[in-house]
C-alpha positions in Angstrom: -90.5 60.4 41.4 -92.0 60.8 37.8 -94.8 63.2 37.6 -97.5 60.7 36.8 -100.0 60.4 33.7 -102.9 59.2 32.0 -101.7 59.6 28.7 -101.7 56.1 27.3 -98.4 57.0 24.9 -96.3 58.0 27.2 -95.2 56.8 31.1 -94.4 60.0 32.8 -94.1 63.9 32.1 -91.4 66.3 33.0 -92.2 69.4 33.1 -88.9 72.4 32.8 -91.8 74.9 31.7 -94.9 75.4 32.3 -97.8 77.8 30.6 -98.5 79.0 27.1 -101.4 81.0 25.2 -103.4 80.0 21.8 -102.3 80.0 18.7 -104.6 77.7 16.6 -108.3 76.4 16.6 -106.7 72.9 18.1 -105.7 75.1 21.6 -109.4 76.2 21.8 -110.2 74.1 24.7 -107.1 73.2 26.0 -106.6 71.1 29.0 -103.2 72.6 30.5 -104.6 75.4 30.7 -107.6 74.8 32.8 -105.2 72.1 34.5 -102.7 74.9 35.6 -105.5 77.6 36.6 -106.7 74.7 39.4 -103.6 74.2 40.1 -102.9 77.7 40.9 -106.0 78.0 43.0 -104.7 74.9 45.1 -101.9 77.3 46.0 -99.4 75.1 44.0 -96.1 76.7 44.0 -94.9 75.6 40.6 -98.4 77.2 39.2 -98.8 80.5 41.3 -98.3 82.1 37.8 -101.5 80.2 36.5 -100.6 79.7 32.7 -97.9 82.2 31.7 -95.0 80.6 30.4 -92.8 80.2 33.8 -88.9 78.7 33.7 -88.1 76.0 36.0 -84.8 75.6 36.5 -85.1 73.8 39.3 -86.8 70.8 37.4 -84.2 70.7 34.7 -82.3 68.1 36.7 -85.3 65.6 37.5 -85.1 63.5 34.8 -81.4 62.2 35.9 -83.0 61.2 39.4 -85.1 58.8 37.7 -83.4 55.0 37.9 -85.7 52.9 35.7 -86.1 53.4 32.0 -89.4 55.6 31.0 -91.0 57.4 28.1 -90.8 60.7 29.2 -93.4 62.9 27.7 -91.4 66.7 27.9 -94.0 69.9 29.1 -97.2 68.3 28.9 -98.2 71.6 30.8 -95.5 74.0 28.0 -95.0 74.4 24.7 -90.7 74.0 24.6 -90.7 76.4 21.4 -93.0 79.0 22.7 -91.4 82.2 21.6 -91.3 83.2 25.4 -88.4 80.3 26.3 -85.3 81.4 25.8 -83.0 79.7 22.8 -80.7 79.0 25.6 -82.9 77.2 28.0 -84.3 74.7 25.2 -81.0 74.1 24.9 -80.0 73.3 28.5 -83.5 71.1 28.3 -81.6 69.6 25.1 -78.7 69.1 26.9 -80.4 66.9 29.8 -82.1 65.0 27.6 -78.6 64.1 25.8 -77.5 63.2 29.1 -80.4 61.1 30.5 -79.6 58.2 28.1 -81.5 55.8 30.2 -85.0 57.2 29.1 -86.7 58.4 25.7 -88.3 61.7 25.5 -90.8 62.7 23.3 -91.1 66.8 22.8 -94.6 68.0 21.2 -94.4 71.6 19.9 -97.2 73.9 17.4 -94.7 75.9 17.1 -93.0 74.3 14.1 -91.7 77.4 12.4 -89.2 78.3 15.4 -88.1 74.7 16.2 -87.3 74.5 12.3 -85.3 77.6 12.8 -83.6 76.2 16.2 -83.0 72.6 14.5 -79.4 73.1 13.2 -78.6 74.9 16.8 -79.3 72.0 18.5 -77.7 68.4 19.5 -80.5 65.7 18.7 -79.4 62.6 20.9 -81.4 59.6 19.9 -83.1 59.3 22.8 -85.6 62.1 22.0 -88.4 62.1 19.5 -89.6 65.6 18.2 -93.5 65.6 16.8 -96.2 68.5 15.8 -99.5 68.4 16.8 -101.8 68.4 13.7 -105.2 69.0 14.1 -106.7 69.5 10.9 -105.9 70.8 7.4 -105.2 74.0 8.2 -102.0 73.3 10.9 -100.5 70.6 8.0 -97.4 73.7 7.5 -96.3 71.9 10.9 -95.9 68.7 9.0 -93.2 70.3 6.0 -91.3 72.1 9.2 -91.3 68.5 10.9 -89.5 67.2 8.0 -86.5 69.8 8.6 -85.7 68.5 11.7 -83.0 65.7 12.3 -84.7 63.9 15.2 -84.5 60.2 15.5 -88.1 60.0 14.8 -90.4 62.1 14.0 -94.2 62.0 14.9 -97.9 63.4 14.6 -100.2 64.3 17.3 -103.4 64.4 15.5 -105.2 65.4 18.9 -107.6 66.8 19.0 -108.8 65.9 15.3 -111.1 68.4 14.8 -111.5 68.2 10.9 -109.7 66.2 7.9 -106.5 65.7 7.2 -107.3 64.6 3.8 -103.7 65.9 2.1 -101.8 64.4 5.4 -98.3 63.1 3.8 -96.5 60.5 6.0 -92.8 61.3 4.1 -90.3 60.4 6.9 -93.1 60.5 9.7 -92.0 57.6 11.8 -95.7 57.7 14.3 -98.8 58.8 14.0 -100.8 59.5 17.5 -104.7 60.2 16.5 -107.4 61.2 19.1 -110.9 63.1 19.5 -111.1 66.3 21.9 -112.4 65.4 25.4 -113.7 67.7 28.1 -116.1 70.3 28.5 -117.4 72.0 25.0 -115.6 69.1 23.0 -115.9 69.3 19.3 -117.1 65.7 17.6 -114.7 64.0 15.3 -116.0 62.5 12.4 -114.7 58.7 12.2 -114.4 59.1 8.1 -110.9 61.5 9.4 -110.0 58.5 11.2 -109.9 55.9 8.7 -108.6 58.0 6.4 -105.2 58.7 8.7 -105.5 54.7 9.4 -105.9 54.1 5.9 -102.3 56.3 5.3 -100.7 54.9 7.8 -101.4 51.2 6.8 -100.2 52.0 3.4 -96.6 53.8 4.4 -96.3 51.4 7.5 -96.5 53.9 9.6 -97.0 53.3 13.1 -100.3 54.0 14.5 -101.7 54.9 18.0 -105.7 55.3 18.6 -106.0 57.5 21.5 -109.5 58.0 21.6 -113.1 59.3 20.4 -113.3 61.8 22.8 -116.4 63.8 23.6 -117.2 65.5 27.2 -117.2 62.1 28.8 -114.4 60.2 26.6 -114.8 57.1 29.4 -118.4 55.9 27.3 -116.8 56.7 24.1 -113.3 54.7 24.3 -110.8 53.9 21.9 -112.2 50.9 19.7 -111.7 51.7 16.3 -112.6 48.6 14.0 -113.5 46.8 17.4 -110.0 46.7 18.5 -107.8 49.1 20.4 -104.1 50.5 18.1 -101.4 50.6 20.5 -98.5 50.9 17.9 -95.5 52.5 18.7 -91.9 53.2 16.9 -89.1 51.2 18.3 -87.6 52.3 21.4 -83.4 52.5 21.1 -81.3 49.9 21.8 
């Protein structure tokens, strides 16, 4: 079966790697992290290396065992362009992909500069959507290397906002994900970013999803913006 999620953009995860370290203010807090280290102390196999970046060949199959359609969100627990996976592995996870036509993936890297580099290596089937994660000003290089990359569409994980991204251009972005850090030590997000990504994404027609406000218990927060909840999403393929 699908690994299961609360991650209202997605339906399921698949996870061919697993682990990573920090390489921006966005990873301070991050929840894989402390997700794998429990996992590891429940003696979970696929986790007995905590979070170090760990190959599993094993799970580069799964997605082909799955018989209903799904949005497949690809290492929620990984960074796929960590300089620790080999170039041939990201292409054997490119590969499945291509051949799981049945489902869309959607691959999340912050490690724009090496999947610009990769880009014109790999095959990009339709069925997979490449983004960045973007978490302030400072990360918006991620953005320009985005732009490089012949993916079917292209999106922004704004999550977790942690400060403005006032210079944000939506050029060929085809989705815009936008969300407040949740958890333990969770930095506020000021609603003026917001509206101001809202704001950008109304006037380019851009797709927009409101994840959520965050804080350390994001269930009292929610995800109301303007006293309704954004749910938009770019068209799935035919």
């Amino acid at each position: 079966m699908a690994e299961k999620t609360h991650i209202q953009w997605t339906q399921a995860t698949w996870n061919p790697v697993t682990g990573c370290d920090k390489i921006s203010s966005g990873c301070k807090f991050c929840y894989a992290e402390r997700l794998a280290l429990r996992l590891k102390r429940m003696h979970n196999p696929r986790y007995q290396n905590g979070f170090k970046v760990t190959l599993h060949e094993a799970q580069l199959a799964l997605p082909n065992k799955w018989k209903t359609p799904k949005l497949i969100f690809v290492n929620s627990m990984s960074d796929l362009f960590h300089k620790d996976v080999p170039d041939d592995f990201i292409q054997k996870v490119f590969e499945t992909m291509g051949a799981a036509q049945l489902h869309t993936f959607q691959v999340l890297t912050k490690r724009s500069a090496r999947l610009a580099q990769l880009a014109p290596k790999l095959v990009w089937p339709q069925n997979v959507w490449m983004g960045v994660s973007v978490e302030d000003n400072n990360a918006l290089a991620r953005v320009e290397h985005l732009r490089q990359v012949p993916a079917s569409v292209r999106f922004l994980s704004c999550e977790p906002l942690i400060g403005p991204l006032s210079d944000l251009n939506l050029t060929v972005i085809d989705w815009v994900i936008v969300g407040g850090e949740s958890g333990p030590g969770a930095r506020p997000m000021n609603p003026q970013w917001v509206h101001e990504i809202h704001t950008k994404c109304q006037e380019t027609r851009t797709p927009f999803f409101f994840k959520q406000w965050g804080g350390v218990r994001k269930e009292l927060t929610g995800r109301l913006l303007n006293g309704r909840e954004y749910d938009e999403m770019p068209k799935l393929k035919e």
